[in-house]
DRENTORKOL-3810 file (N, C-alpha, C; in nm, 4 decimals):
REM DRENTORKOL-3810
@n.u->0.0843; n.v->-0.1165; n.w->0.0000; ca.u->0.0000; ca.v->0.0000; ca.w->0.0000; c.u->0.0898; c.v->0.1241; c.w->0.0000
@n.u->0.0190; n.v->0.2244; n.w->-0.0668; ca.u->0.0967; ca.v->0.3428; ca.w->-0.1126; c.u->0.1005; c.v->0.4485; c.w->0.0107
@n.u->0.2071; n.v->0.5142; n.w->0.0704; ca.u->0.1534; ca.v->0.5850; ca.w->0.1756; c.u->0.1280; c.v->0.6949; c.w->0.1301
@n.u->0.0223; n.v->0.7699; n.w->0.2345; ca.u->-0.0394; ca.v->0.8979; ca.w->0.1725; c.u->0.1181; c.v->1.0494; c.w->0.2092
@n.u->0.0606; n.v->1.1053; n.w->0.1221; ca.u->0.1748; ca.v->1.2061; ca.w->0.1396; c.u->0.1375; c.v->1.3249; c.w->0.1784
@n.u->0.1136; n.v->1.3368; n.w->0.3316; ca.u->0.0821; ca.v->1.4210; ca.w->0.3894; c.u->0.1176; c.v->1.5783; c.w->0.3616
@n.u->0.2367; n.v->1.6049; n.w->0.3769; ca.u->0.2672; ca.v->1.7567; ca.w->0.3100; c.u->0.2165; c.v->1.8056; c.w->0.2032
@n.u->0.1879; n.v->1.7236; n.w->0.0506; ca.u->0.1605; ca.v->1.7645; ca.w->-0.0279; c.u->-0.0487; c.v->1.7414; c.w->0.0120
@n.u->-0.0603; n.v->1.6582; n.w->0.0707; ca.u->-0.1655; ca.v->1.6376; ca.w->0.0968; c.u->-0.2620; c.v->1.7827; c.w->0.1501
@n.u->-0.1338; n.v->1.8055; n.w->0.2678; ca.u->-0.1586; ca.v->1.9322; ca.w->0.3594; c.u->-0.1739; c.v->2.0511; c.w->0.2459
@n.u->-0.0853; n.v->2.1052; n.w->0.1525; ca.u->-0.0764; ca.v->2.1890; ca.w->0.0302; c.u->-0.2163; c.v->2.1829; c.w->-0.0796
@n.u->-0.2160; n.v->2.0648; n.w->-0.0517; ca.u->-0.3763; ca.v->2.0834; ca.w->-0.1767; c.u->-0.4800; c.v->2.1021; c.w->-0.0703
@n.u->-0.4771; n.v->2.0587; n.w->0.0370; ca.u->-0.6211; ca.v->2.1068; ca.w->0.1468; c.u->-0.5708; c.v->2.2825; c.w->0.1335
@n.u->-0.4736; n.v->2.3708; n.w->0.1787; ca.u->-0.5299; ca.v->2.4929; ca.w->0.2033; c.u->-0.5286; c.v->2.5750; c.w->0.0838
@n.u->-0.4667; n.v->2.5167; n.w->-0.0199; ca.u->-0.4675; ca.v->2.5505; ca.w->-0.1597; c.u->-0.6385; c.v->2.5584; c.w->-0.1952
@n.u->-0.7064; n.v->2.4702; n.w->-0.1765; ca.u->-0.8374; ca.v->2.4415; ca.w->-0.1809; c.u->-0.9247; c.v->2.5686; c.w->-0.0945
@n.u->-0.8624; n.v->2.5764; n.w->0.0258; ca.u->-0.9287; ca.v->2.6610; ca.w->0.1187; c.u->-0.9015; c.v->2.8267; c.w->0.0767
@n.u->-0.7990; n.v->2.8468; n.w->0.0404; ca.u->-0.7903; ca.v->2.9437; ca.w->-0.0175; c.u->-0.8591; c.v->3.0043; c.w->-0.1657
@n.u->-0.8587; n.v->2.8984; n.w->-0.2792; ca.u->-0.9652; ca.v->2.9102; ca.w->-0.3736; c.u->-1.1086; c.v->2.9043; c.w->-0.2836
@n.u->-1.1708; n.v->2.8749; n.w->-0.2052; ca.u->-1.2847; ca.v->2.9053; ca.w->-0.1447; c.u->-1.3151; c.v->3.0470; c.w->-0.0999
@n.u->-1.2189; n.v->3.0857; n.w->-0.0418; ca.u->-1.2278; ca.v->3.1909; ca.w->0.0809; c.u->-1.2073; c.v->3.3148; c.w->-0.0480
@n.u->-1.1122; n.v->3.3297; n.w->-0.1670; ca.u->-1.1221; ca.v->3.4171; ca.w->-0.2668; c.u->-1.2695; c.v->3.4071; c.w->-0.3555
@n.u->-1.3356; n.v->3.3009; n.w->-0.3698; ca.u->-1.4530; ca.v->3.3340; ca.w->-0.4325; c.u->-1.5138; c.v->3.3609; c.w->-0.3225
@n.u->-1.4996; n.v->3.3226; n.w->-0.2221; ca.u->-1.6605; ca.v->3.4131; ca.w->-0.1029; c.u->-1.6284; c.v->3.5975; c.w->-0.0925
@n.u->-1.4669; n.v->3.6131; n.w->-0.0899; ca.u->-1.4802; ca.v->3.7426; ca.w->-0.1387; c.u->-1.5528; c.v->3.8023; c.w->-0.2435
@n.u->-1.4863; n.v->3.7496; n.w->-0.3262; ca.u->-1.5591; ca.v->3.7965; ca.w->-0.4544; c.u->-1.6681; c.v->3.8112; c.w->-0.4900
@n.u->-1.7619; n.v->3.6911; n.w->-0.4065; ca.u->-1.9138; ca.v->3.7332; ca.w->-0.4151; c.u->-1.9558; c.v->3.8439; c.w->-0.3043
@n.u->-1.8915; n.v->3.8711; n.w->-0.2035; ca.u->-1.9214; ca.v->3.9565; ca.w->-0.1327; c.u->-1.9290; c.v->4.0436; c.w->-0.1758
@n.u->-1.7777; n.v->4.0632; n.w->-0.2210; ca.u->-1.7885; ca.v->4.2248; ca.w->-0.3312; c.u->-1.9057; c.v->4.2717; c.w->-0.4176
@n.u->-1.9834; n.v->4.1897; n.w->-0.5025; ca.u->-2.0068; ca.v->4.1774; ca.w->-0.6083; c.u->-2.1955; c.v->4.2160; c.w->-0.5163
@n.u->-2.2017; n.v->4.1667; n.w->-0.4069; ca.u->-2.3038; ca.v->4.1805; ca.w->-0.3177; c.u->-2.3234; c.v->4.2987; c.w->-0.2901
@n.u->-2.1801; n.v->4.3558; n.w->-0.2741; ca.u->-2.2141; ca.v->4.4938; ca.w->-0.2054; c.u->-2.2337; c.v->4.6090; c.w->-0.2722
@n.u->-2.1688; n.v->4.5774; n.w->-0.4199; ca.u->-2.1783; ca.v->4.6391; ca.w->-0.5036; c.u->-2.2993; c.v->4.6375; c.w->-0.5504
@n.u->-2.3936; n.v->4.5880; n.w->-0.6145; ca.u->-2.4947; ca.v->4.5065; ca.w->-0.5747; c.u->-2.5885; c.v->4.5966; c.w->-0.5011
@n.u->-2.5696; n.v->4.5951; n.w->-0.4096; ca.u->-2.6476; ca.v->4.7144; ca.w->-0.2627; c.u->-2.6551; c.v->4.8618; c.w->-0.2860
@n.u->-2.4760; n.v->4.8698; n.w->-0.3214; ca.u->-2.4215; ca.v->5.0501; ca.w->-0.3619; c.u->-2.5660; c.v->5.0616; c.w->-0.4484
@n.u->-2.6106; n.v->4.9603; n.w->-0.5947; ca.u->-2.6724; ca.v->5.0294; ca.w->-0.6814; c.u->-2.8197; c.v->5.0505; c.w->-0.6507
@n.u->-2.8586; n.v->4.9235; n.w->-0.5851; ca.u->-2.9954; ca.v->4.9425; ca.w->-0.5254; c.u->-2.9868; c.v->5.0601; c.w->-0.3933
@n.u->-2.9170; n.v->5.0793; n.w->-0.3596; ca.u->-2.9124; ca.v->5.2265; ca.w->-0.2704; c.u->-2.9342; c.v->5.3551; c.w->-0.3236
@n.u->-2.8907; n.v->5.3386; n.w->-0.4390; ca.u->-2.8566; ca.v->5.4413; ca.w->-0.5146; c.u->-3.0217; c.v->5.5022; c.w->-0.5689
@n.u->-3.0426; n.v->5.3378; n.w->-0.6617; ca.u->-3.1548; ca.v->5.3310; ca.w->-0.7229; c.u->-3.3018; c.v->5.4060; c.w->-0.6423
@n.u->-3.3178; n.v->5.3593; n.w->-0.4816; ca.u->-3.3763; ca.v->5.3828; ca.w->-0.3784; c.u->-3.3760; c.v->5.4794; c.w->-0.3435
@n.u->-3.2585; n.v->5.5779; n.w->-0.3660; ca.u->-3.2250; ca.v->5.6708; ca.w->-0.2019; c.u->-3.2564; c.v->5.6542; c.w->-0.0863
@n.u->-3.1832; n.v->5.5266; n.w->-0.0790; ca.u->-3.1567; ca.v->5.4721; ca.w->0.0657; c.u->-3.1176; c.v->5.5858; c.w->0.1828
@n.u->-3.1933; n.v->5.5556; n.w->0.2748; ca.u->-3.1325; ca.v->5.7230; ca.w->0.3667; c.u->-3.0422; c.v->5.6469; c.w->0.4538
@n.u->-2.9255; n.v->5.7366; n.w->0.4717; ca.u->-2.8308; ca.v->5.7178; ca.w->0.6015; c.u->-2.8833; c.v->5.6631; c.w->0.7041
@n.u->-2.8182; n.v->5.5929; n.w->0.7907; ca.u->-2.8207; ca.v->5.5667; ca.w->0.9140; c.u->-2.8951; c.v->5.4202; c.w->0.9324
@n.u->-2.9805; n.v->5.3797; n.w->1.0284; ca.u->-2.9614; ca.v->5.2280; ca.w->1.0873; c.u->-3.1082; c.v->5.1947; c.w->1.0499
@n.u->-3.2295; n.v->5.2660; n.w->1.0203; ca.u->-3.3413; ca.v->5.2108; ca.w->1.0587; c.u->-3.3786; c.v->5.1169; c.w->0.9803
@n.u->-3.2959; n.v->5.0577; n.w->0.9173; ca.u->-3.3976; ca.v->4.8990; ca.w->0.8343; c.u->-3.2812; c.v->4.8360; c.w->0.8825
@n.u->-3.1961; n.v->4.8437; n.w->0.9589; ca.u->-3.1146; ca.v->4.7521; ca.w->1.0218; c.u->-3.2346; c.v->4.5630; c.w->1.0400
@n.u->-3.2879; n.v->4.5881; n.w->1.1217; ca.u->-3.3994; ca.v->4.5192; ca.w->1.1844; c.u->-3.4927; c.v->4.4625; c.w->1.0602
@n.u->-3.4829; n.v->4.5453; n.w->0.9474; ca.u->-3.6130; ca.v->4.4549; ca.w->0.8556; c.u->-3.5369; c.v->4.4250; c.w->0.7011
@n.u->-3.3883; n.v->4.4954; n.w->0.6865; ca.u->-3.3638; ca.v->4.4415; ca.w->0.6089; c.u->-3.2716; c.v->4.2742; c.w->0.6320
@n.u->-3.1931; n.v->4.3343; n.w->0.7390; ca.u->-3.0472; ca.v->4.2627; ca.w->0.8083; c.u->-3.0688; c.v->4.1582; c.w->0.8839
@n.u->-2.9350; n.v->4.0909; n.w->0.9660; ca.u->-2.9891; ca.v->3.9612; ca.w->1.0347; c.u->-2.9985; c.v->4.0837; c.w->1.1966
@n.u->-2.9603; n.v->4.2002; n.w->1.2095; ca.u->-2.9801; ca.v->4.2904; ca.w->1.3678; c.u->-2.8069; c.v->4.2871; c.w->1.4082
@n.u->-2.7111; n.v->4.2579; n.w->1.2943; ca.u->-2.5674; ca.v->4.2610; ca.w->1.3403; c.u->-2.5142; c.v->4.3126; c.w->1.2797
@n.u->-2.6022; n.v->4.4203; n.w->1.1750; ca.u->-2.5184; ca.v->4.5559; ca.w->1.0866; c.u->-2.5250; c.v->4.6360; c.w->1.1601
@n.u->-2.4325; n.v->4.7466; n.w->1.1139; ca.u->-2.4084; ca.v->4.8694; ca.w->1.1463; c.u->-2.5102; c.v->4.9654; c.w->1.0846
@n.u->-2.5401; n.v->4.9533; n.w->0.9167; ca.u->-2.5755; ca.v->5.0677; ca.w->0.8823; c.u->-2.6903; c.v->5.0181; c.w->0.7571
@n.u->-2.7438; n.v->5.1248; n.w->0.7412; ca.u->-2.8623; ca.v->5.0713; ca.w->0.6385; c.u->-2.8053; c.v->4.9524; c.w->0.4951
@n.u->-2.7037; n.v->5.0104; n.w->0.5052; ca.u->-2.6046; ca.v->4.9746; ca.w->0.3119; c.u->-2.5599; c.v->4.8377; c.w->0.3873
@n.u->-2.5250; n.v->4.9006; n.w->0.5317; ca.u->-2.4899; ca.v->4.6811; ca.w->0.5380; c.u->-2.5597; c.v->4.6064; c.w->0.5544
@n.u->-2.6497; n.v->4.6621; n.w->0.5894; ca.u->-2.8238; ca.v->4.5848; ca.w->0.6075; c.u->-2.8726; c.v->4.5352; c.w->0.4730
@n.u->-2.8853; n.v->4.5817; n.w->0.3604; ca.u->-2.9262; ca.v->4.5935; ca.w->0.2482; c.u->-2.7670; c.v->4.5014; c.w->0.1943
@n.u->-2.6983; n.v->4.5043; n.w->0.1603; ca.u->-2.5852; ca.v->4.4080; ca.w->0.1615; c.u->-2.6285; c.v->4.2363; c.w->0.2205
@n.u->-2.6354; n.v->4.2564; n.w->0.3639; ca.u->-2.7163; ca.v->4.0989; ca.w->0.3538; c.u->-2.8447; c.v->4.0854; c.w->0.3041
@n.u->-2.8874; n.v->4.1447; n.w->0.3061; ca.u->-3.0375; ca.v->4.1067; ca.w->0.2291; c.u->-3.0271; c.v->4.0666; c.w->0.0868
@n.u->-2.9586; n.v->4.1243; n.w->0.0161; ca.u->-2.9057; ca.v->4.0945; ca.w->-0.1214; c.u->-2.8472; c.v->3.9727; c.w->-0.1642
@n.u->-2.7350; n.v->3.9493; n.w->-0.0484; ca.u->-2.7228; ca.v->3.7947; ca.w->-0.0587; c.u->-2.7960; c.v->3.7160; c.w->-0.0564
@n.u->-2.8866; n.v->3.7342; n.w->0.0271; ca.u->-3.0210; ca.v->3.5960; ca.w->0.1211; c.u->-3.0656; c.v->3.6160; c.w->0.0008
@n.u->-3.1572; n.v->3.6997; n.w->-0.0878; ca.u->-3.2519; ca.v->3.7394; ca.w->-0.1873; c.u->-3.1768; c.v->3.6445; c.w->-0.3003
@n.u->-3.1006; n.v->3.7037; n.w->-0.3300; ca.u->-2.9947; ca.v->3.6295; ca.w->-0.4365; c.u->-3.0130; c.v->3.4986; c.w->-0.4496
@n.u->-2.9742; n.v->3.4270; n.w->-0.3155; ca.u->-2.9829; ca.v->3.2804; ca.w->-0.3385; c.u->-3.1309; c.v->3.2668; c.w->-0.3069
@n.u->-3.2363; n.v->3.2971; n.w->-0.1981; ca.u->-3.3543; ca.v->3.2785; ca.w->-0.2460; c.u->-3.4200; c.v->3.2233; c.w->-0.4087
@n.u->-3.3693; n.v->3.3476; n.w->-0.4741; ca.u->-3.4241; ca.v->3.3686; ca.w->-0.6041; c.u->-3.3463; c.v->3.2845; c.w->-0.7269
@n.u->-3.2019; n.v->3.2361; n.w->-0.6836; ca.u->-3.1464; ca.v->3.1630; ca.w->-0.7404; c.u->-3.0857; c.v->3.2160; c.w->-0.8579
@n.u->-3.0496; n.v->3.3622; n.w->-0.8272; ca.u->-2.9994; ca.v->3.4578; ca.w->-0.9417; c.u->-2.8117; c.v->3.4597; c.w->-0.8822
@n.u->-2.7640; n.v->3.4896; n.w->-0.9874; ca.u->-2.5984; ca.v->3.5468; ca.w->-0.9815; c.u->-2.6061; c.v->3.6818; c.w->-0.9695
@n.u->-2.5053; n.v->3.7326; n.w->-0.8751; ca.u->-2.4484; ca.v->3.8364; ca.w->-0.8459; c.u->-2.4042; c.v->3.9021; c.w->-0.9130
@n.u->-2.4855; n.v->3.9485; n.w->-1.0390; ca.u->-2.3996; ca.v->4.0484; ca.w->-1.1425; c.u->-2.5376; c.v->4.1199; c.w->-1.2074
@n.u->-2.5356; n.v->4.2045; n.w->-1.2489; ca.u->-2.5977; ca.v->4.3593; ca.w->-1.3210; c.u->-2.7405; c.v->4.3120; c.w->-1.3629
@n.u->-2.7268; n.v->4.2091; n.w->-1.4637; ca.u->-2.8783; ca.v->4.1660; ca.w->-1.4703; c.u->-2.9683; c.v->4.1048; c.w->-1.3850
@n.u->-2.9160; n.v->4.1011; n.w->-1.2090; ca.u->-2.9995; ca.v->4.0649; ca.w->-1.1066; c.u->-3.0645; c.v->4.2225; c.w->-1.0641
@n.u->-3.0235; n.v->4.3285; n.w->-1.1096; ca.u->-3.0801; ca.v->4.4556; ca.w->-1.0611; c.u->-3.2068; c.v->4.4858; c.w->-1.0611
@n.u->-3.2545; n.v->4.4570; n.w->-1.1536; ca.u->-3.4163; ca.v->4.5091; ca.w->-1.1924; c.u->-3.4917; c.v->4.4105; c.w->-1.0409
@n.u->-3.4797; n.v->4.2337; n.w->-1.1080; ca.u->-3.5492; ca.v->4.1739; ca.w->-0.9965; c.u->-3.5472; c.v->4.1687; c.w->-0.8910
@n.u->-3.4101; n.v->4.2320; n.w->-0.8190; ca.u->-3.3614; ca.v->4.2762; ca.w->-0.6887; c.u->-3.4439; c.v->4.3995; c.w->-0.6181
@n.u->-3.4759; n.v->4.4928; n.w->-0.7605; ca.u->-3.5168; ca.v->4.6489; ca.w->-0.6791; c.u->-3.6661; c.v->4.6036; c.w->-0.6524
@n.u->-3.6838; n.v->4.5045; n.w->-0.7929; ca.u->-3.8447; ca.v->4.5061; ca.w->-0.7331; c.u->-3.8906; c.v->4.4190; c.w->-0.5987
@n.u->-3.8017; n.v->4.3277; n.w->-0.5737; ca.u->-3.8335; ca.v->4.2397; ca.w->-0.4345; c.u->-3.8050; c.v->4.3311; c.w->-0.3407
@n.u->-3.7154; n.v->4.4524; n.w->-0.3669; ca.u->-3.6428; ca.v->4.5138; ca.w->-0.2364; c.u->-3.7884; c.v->4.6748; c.w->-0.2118
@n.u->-3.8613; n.v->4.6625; n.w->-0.3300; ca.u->-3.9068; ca.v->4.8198; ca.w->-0.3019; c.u->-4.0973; c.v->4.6656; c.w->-0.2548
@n.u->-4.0705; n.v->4.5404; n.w->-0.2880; ca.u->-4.2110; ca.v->4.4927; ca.w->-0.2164; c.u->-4.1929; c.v->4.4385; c.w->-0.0937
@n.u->-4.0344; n.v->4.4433; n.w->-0.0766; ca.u->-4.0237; ca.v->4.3930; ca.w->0.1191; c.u->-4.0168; c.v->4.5592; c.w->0.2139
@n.u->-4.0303; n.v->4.6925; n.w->0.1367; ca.u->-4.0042; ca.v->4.7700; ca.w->0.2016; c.u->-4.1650; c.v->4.8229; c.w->0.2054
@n.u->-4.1943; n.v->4.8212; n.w->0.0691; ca.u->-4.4024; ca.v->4.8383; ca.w->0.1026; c.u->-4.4215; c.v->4.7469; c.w->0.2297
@n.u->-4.4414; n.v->4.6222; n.w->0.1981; ca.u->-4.4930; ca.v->4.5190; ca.w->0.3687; c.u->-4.4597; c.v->4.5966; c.w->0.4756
@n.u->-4.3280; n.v->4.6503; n.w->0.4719; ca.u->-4.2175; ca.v->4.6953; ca.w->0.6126; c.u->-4.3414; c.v->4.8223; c.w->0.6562
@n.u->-4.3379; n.v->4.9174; n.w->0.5472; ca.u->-4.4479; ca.v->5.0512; ca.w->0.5409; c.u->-4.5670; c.v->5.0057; c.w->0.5827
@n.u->-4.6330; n.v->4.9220; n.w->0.5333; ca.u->-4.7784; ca.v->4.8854; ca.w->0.5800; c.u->-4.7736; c.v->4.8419; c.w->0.7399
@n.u->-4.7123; n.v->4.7282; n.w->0.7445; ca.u->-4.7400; ca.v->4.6949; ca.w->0.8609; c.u->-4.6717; c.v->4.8264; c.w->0.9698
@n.u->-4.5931; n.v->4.8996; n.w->0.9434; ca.u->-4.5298; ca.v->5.0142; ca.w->1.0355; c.u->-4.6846; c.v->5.1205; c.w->1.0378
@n.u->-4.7747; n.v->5.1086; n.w->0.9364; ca.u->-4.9108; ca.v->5.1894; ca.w->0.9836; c.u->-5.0288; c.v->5.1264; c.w->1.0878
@n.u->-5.0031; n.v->4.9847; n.w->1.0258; ca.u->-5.0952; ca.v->4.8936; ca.w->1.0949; c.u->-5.1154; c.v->4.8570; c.w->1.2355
END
């Protein structure tokens, strides 16, 4: 029996981990960027208050709030993180912010 060759063994595991950890950047980026435009699109106002209805309650600020939501939505919807997810993004993002409005009268 052949023995396993641990060092090189060890080299392709974080070699591996590292191609992982560069595409989760990359989709992050691509998330947040992503957010910048639906912020934009919106006029998202400064400061925290959809923390709570966009976010998981562990952002800082509306854009990082809207940042996770984009992700969750994303894979929800089973779309990629690039330019032609915009349209279907603003419209899920301007019918989770109507609900947010209604029920905030109700």
């Amino acid at each position: 029996m052949k023995p396993i060759d641990t060092p090189t063994k060890r080299r392709d595991n974080i070699e591996d981990t590292l191609h992982v950890m560069a595409a989760l950047q990359s989709q992050q980026r691509l998330e947040r960027r992503l957010a910048e435009a639906l912020a934009a699109a919106t006029s998202l106002a400064p400061g925290c208050a959809l923390v709570m209805w966009l976010g998981d309650g562990q952002e800082r600020t509306n854009l990082d709030a809207l940042t996770t939501w984009v992700g969750r939505t994303l894979q929800q919807l089973g779309l990629d993180a690039n330019r032609q997810a915009i349209p279907r993004l603003l419209a899920e993002l301007e019918r989770t912010l109507w609900a947010w409005e209604d029920q905030a009268w109700h």
